[in-house]
LUMDRENMAR-592959 format. One record per residue (C-alpha): residue number from 1; x, y, z. Coordinates in Angstrom, 3 decimals. Example, Ala and Ser with C-alpha at 12.3 -4.5 7.8 and 13.67 -1.06 7.14 Angstrom:
// residues 2
<1,<12.300,-4.500,7.800>>
<2,<13.670,-1.060,7.140>>
This chain:
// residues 518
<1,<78.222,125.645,104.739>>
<2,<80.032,123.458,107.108>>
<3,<81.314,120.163,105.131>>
<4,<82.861,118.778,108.653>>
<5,<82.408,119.515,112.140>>
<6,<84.184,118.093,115.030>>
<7,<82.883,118.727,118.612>>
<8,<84.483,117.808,121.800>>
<9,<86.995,115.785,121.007>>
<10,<89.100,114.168,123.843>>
<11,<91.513,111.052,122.395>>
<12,<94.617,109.178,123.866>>
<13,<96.767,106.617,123.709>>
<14,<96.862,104.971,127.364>>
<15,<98.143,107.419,129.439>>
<16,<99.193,109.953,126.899>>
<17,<96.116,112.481,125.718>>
<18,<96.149,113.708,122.629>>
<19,<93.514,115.802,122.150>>
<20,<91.138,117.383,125.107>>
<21,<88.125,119.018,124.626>>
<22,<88.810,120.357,120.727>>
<23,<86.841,121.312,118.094>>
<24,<86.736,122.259,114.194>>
<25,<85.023,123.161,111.306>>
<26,<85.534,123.119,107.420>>
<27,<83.499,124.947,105.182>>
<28,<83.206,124.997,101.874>>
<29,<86.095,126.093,99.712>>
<30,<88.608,126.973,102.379>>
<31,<92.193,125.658,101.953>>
<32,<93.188,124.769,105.750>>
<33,<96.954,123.622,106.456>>
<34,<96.738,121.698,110.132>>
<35,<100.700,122.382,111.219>>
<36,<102.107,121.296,114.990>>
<37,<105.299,119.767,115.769>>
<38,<105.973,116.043,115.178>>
<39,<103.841,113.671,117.318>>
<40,<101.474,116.514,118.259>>
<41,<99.014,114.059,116.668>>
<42,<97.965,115.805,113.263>>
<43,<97.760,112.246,111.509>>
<44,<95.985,110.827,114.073>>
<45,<93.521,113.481,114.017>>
<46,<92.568,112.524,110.208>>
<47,<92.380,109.141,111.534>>
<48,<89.692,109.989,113.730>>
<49,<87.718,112.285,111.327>>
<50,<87.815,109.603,108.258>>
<51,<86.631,107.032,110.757>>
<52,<89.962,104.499,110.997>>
<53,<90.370,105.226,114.804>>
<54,<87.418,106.179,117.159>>
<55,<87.502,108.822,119.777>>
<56,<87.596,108.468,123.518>>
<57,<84.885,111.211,123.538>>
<58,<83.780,113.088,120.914>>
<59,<81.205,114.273,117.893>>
<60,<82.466,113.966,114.027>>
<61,<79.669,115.124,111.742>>
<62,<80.243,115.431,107.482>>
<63,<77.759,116.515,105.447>>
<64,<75.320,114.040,103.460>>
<65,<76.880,112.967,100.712>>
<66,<80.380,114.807,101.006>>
<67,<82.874,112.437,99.038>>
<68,<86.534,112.377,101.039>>
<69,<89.689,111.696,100.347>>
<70,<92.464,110.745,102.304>>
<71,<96.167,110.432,101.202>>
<72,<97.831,108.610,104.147>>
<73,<101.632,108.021,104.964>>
<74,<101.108,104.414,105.368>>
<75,<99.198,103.262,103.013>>
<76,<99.211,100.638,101.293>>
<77,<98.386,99.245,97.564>>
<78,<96.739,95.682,96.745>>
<79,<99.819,93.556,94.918>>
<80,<99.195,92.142,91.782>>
<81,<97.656,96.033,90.255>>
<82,<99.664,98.303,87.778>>
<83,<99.670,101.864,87.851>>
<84,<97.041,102.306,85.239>>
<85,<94.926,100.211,87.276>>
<86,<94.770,102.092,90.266>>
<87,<94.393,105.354,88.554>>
<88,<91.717,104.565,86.435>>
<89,<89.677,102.677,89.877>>
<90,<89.448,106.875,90.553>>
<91,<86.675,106.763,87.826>>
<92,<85.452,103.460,89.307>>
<93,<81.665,104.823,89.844>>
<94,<81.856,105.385,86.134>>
<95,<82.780,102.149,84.789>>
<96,<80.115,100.783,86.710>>
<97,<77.368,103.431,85.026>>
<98,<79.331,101.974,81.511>>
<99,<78.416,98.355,82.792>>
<100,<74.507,99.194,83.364>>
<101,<74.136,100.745,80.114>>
<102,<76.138,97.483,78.533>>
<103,<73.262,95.662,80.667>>
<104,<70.435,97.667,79.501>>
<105,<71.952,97.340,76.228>>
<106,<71.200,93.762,76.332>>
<107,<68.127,94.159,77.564>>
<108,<66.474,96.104,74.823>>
<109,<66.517,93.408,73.042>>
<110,<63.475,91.444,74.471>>
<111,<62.041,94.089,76.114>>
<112,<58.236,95.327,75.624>>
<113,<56.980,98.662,74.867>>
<114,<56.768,100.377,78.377>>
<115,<60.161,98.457,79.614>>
<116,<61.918,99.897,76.243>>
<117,<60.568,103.367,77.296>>
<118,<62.096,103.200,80.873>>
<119,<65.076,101.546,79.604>>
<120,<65.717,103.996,77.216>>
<121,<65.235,106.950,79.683>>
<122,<67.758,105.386,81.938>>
<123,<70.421,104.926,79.299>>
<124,<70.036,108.723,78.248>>
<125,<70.659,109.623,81.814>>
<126,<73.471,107.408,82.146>>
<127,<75.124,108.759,78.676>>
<128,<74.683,112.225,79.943>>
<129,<76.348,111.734,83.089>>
<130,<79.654,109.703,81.091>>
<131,<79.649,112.555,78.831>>
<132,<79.485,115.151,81.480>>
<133,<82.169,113.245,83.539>>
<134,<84.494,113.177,80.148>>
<135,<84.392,109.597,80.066>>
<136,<85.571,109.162,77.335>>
<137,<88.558,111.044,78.223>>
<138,<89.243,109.319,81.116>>
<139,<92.918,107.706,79.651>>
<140,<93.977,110.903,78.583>>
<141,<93.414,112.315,82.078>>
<142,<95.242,109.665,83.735>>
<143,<98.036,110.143,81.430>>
<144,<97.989,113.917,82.211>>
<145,<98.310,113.567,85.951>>
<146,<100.860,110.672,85.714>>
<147,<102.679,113.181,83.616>>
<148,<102.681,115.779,86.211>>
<149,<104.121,113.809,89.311>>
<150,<106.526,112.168,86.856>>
<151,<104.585,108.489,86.903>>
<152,<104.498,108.082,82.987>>
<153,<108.114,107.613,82.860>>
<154,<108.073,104.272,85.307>>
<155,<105.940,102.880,82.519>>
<156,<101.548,103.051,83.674>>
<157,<101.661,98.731,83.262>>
<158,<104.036,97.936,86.177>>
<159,<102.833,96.720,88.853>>
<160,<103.075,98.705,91.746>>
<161,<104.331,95.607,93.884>>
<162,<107.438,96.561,92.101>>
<163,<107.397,100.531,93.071>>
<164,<109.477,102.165,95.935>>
<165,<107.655,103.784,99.230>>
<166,<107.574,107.398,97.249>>
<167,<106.758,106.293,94.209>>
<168,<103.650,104.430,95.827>>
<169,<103.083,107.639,97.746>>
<170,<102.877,109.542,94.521>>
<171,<100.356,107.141,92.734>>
<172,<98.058,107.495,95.294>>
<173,<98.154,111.063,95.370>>
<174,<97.694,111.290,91.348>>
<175,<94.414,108.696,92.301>>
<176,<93.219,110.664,94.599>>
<177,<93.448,113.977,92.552>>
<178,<91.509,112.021,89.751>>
<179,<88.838,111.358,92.105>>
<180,<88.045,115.384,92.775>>
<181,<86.498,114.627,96.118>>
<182,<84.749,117.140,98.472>>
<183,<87.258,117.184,100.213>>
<184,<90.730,116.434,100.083>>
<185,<92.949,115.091,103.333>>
<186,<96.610,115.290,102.578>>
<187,<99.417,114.009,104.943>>
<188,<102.353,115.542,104.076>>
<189,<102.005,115.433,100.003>>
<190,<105.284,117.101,99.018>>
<191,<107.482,114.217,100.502>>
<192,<108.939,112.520,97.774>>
<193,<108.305,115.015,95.293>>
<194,<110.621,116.831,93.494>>
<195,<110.579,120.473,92.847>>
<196,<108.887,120.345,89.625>>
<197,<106.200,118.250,91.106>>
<198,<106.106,120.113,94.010>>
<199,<105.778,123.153,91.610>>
<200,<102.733,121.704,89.911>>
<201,<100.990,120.250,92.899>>
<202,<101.110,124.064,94.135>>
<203,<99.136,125.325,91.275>>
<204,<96.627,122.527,91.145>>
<205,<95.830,123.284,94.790>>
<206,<95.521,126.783,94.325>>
<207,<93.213,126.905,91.821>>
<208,<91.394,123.570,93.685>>
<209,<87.862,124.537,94.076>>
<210,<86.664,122.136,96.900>>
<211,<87.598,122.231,100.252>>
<212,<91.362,120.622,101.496>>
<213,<93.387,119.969,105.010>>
<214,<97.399,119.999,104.204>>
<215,<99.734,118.575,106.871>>
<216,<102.885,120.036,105.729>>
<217,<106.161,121.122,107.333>>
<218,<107.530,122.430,103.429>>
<219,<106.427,126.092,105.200>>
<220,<107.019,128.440,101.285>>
<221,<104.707,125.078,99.664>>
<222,<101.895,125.700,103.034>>
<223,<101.875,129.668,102.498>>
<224,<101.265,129.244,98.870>>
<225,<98.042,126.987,98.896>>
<226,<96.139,127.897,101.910>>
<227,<94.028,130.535,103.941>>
<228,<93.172,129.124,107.370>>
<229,<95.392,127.180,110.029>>
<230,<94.807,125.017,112.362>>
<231,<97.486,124.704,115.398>>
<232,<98.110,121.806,117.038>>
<233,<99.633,122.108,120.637>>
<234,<99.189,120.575,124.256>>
<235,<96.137,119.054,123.388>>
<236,<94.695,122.112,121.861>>
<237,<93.848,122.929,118.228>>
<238,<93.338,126.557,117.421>>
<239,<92.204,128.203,113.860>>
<240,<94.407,131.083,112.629>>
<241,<93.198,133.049,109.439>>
<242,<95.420,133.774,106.640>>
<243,<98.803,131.937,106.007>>
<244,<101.597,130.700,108.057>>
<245,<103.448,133.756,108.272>>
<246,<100.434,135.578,109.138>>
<247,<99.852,132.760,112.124>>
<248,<103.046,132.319,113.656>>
<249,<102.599,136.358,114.378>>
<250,<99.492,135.972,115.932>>
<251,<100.570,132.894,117.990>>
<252,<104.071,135.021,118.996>>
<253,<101.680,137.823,120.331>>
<254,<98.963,135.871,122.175>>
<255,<102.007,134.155,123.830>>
<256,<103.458,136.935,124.776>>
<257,<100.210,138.084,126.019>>
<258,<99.911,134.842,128.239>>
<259,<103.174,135.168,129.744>>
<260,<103.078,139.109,130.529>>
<261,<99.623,138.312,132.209>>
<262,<101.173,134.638,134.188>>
<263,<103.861,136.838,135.847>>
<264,<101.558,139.766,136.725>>
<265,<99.299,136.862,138.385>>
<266,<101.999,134.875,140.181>>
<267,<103.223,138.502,141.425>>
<268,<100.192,139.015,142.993>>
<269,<99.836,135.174,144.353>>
<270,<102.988,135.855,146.022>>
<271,<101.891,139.478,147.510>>
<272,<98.611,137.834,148.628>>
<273,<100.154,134.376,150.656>>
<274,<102.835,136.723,152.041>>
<275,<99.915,138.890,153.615>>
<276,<97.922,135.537,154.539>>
<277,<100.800,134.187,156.609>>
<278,<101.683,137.807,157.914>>
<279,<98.446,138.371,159.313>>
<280,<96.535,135.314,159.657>>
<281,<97.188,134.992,163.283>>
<282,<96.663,138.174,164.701>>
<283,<93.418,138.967,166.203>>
<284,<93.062,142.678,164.313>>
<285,<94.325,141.233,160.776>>
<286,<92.764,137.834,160.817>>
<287,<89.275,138.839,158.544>>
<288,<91.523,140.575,156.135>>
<289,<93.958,137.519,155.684>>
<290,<90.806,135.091,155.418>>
<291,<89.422,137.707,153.040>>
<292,<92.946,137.052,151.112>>
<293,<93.050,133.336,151.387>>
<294,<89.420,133.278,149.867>>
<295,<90.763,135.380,146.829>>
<296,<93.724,133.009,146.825>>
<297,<91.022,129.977,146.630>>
<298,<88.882,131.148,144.242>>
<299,<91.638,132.432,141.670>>
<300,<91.494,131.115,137.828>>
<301,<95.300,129.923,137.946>>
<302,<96.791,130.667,134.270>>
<303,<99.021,127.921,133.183>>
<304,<101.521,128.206,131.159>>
<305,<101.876,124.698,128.866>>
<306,<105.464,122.995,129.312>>
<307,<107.772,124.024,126.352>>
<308,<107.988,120.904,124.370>>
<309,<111.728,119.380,124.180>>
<310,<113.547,121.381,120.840>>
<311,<115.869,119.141,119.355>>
<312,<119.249,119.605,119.403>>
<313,<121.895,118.069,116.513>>
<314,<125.310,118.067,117.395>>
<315,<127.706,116.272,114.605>>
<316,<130.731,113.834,115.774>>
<317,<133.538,115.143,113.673>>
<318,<135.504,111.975,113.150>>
<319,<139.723,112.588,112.084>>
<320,<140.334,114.074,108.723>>
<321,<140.247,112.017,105.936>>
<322,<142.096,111.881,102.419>>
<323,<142.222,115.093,99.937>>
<324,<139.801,112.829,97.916>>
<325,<136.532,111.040,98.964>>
<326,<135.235,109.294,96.122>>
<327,<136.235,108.597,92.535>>
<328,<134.012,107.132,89.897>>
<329,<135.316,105.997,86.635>>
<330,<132.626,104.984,83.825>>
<331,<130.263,104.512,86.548>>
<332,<126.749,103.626,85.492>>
<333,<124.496,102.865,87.489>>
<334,<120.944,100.974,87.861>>
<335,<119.186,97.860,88.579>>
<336,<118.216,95.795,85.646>>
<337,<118.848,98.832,83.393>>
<338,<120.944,101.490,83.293>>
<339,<119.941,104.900,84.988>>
<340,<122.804,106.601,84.257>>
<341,<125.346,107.435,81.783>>
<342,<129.045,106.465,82.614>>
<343,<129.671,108.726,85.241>>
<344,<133.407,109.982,85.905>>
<345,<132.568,112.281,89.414>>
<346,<135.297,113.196,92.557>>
<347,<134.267,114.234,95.573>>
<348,<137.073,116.344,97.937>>
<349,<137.392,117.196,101.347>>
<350,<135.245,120.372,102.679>>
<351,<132.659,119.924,99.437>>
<352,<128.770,119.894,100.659>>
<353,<127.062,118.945,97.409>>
<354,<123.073,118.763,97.122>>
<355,<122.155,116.166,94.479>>
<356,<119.238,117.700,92.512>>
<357,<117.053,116.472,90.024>>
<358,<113.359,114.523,89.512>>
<359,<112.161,111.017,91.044>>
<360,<113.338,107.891,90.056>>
<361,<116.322,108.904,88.111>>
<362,<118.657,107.158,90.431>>
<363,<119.585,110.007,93.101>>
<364,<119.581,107.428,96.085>>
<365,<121.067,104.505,93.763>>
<366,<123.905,106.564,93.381>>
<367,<124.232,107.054,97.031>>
<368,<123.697,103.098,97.218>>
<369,<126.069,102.551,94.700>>
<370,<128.963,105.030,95.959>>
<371,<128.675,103.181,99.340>>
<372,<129.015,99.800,97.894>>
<373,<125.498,98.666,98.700>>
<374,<124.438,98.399,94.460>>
<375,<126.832,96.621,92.717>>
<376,<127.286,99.407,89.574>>
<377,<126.034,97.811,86.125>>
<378,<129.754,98.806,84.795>>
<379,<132.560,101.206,85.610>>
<380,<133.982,101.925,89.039>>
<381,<133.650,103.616,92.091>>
<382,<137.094,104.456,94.353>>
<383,<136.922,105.638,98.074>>
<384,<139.173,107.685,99.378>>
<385,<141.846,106.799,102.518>>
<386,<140.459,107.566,106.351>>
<387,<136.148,107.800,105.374>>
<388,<134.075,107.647,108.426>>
<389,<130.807,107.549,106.758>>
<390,<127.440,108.242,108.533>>
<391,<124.377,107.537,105.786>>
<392,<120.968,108.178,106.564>>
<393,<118.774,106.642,104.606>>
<394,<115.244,107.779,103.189>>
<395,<112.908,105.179,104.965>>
<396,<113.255,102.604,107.834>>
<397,<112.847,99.036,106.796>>
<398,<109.722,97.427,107.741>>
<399,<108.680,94.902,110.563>>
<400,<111.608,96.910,112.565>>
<401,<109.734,95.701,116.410>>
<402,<112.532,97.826,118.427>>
<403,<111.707,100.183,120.983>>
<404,<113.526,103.658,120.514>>
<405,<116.140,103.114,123.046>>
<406,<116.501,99.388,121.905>>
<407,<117.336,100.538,118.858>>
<408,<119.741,103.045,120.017>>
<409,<121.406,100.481,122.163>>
<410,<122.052,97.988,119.626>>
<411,<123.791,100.820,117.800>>
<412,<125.853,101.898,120.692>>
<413,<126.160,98.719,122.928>>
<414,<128.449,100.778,125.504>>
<415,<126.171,103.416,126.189>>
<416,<124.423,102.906,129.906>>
<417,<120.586,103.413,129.782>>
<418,<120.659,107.391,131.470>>
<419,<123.219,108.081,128.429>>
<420,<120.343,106.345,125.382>>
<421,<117.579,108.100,126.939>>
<422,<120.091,111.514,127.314>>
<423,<121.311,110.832,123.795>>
<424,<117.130,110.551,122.324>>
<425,<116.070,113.481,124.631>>
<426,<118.280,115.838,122.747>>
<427,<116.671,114.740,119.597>>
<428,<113.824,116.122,120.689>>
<429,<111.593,113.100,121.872>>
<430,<109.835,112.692,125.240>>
<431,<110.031,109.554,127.837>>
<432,<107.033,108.691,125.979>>
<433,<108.373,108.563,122.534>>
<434,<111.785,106.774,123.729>>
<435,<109.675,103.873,125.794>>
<436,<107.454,103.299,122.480>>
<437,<107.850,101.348,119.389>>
<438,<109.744,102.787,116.711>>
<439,<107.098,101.122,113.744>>
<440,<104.554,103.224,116.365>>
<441,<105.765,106.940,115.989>>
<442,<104.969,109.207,113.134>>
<443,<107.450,109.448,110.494>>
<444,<109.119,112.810,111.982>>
<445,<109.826,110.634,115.173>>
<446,<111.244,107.850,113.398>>
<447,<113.550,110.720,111.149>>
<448,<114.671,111.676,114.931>>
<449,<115.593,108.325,116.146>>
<450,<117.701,107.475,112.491>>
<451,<119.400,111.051,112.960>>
<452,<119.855,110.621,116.959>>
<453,<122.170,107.287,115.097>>
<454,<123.839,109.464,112.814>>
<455,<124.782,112.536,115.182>>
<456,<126.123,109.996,118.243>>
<457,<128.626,108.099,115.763>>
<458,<132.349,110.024,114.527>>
<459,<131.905,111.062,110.753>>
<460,<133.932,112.785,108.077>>
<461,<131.588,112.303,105.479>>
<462,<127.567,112.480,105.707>>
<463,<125.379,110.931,103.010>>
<464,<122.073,112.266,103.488>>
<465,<119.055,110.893,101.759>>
<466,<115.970,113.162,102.204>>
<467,<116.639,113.789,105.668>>
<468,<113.909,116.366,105.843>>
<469,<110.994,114.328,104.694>>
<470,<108.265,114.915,107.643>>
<471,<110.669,116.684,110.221>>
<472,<108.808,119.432,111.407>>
<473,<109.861,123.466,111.692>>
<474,<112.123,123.507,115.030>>
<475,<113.644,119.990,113.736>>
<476,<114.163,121.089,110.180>>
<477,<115.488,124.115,111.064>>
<478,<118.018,122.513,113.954>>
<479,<119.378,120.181,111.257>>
<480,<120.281,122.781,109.055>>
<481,<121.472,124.622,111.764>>
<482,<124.119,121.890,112.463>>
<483,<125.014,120.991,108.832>>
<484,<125.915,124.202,107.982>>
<485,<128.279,124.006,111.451>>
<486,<129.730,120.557,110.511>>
<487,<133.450,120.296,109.639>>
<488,<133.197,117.249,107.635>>
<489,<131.733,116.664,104.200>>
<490,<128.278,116.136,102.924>>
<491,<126.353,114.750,100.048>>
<492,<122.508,115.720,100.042>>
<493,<119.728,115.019,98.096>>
<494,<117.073,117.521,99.217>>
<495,<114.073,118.644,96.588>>
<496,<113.968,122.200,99.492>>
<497,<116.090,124.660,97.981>>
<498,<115.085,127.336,101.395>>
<499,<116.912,124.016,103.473>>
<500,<120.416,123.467,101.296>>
<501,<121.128,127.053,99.421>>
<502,<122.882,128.916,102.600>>
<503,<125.471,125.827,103.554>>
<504,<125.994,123.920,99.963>>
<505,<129.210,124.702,98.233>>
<506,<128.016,122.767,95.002>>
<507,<124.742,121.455,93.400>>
<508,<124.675,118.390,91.326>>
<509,<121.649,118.277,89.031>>
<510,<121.350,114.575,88.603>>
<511,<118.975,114.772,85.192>>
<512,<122.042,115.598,83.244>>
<513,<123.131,112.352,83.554>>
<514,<119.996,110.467,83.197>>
<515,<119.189,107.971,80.489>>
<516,<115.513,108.645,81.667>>
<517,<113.127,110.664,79.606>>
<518,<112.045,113.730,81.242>>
């Protein structure tokens, strides 16, 4: 049984398609992961299926009653709620059953025989459906899934006003696994979860009986929860059965395929115009080269699609800085409380570390506080002599109205216009991209523009904060490509074990030091 079916959709943004003539189908049960390279327009697909965005052209049917849910990357949670609040709204269409048997309740009070009788048959239904839906279990349900994706710790009465961009991402996840819809529409889930979350997350999706669509570029997390893929590509999308591994030989063969078969054709184009204009003008020849020029007209051309720009992340090396890069003494660090315990940590010269370890127990503050950007709550924190320090941070701040190459100029005031769009290009974005918005690309495009920042400026010493949350395969790969080439130092926190193992010379697991409970 098909839960959604999408027929002949065509979508763009002004002169940029999107999509052109695609379809799909979900049926029931089946664990799809939708995969394409960044801006490809995988998010913007879900947008046009849940109904946010409507389609140039186009048919989007879901079956009656089919309950969705959608985790987005942007968005957003009403101010003023805790995190209880919003996980227990999951069971909202319960509390309101709980209200009409309060109401009926009530009622029975003044009502008369045959009112009493329906009244009391509707409050029997109503208590059969709380007690099938373990109502009365609901707060130990919320407490298990805030559990899992590490949300008890923050404390469930803060108000999410209060809560960083992941942690917001992760209570609406937990919501939305409450809720057990139909159907579940995840946008890249795993970003901002650690590995034990990430761990956990896997399982519940494998044994997740309804139907799901994963956009994911964690490639071990995509193979492990699903059975069909969708491709993304030049407009196209394309189902695959099985896995990713299983798709990316297909798609390598039918390739192939397409190319062996474009040169055998453009082989014979040639053979046929060079007989055309041999013999077109002589008297004896001239039927045959019409007969030619006919086949010529009436030809199926096979097109080969443009190969999309692969980035390419090339590292300043900046001059070589003192034996020692860092020294904390008694550092602790936090915000109104401590998240640490005094923390007496070096860093030398050569050392790639990977800072490991769950949310929220102050990986990133101790980036902040190493740079200077958190004052520490007590101790110390020495640099060393000669730091050229490039720091990419986890998420762009807001209201940021820039286009791409405006915000690659005001970085690099010197740099002429041919060199910006030169210096974007080998990022891996198109005129397109670098002409837009950066608050309008998807959050692998933005990760491209920060990095195209980071690679154009002299370094010694990279502090890297999640830098592969929503890059997708080519990109991801590329980066690791060049950090493992990079002379100077580095100091990672990555939750992708498959990204940092092959170039890290040390891992720092951060929940030794904690004063969180874990």
């Amino acid at each position: 049984m098909s839960i959604l079916t999408v027929e002949h959709l065509s979508h763009g943004f002004g002169d940029r398609a999107i999509f052109d003539d695609v379809s799909f189908r979900l049926l029931k049960g089946e664990h799809v992961g939708l995969v394409g390279a960044n801006g490809e327009g995988k998010s913007t697909f879900f947008n046009i299926v849940t109904g946010k965005l409507a389609p140039d052209e186009g048919k989007i049917q879901w079956a009656k009653n089919c309950r969705v849910g959608y985790l987005d990357q942007h968005t957003a949670l009403k101010p003023g709620q805790t995190m209880r609040d919003v996980l227990k709204s999951a069971f909202s269409y319960l509390f309101n059953m709980e209200d009409r048997m309060n109401e009926i309740c009530d009622l029975l009070g003044s009502a008369g025989e045959e009112e009493m009788t329906a009244l009391m048959e509707e409050l029997g239904e109503i208590q059969d459906m709380l007690t099938m839906h373990d109502f009365y279990m609901i707060d130990a349900k919320v407490e298990e899934v805030a559990r899992a994706l590490g949300l008890l710790d923050l404390g469930l009465d803060r108000e999410v006003s209060d809560l960083s961009g992941g942690q917001r991402t992760k209570v609406l996840l937990a919501k939305l696994l409450l809720e057990k819809p139909d159907i579940l529409l995840l946008d890249e889930p795993t970003n901002y979860l650690d590995e034990e979350h990430i761990e956990w997350l896997k399982r519940y999706l494998t044994e997740y009986e309804n139907a799901f669509v994963l956009i994911s570029h964690d490639i071990p997390f995509l193979n492990s929860v699903i059975n069909i893929i969708y491709h993304m590509e030049n407009q196209e999308l394309n189902r695959y059965v099985g896995d990713y591994n299983n798709f990316q030989e297909v798609y390598a063969a039918r390739r192939a395929q397409l190319e062996a078969a474009y040169k055998r054709q453009q082989q014979e184009i040639s053979e046929l115009k060079d007989f055309v204009a041999r013999n077109k003008a002589r008297v004896a020849t001239r039927n045959m080269a019409m007969s030619r020029q006919k086949k010529l007209d009436n030809m199926e051309k096979i097109e080969l699609a443009a190969e999309k720009p692969k980035p390419e992340f090339h590292f300043q090396k900046g001059r070589t800085s003192g034996k020692v890069l860092f020294e904390t003494e008694d550092l602790v660090i936090g915000y109104d409380e401590p998240l640490s315990v005094p923390l007496s940590l070096s860093m030398e010269r050569g050392q790639k570390i990977a800072l490991i370890g769950a949310n929220g127990i102050g990986k990133t503050t101790l980036l902040k506080s190493i740079l200077g950007l958190i004052p520490p709550l007590s101790g110390s924190c020495r640099l060393g002599d000669y730091l050229e320090i490039g720091y990419f941070e986890q998420e762009m701040p807001p209201g940021n109205t820039n286009t791409c190459i405006e915000e690659i100029w005001n970085e690099f005031p010197g740099m002429n216009q041919f060199e910006v769009r030169s210096a974007l290009a080998k990022c891996g974005l198109t005129t397109r991209h670098i002409e837009s918005q950066v608050r309008v690309l998807s959050g692998g495009e933005q990760a491209k523009v920060r990095l195209c920042k980071l690679i154009n400026r002299d370094s010694n010493l990279l502090l890297l904060d999640e830098p592969t949350n929503h890059l997708d395969v080519d990109a991801k790969a590329e980066l690791k490509r060049a950090l493992t080439e990079y002379k100077g130092s580095i100091l990672l926190i990555c939750h992708e074990p498959d990204f940092y193992e092959d170039f890290v010379t040390d891992v720092w697991d951060c929940s030794k030091w904690t004063t969180k409970i874990l």
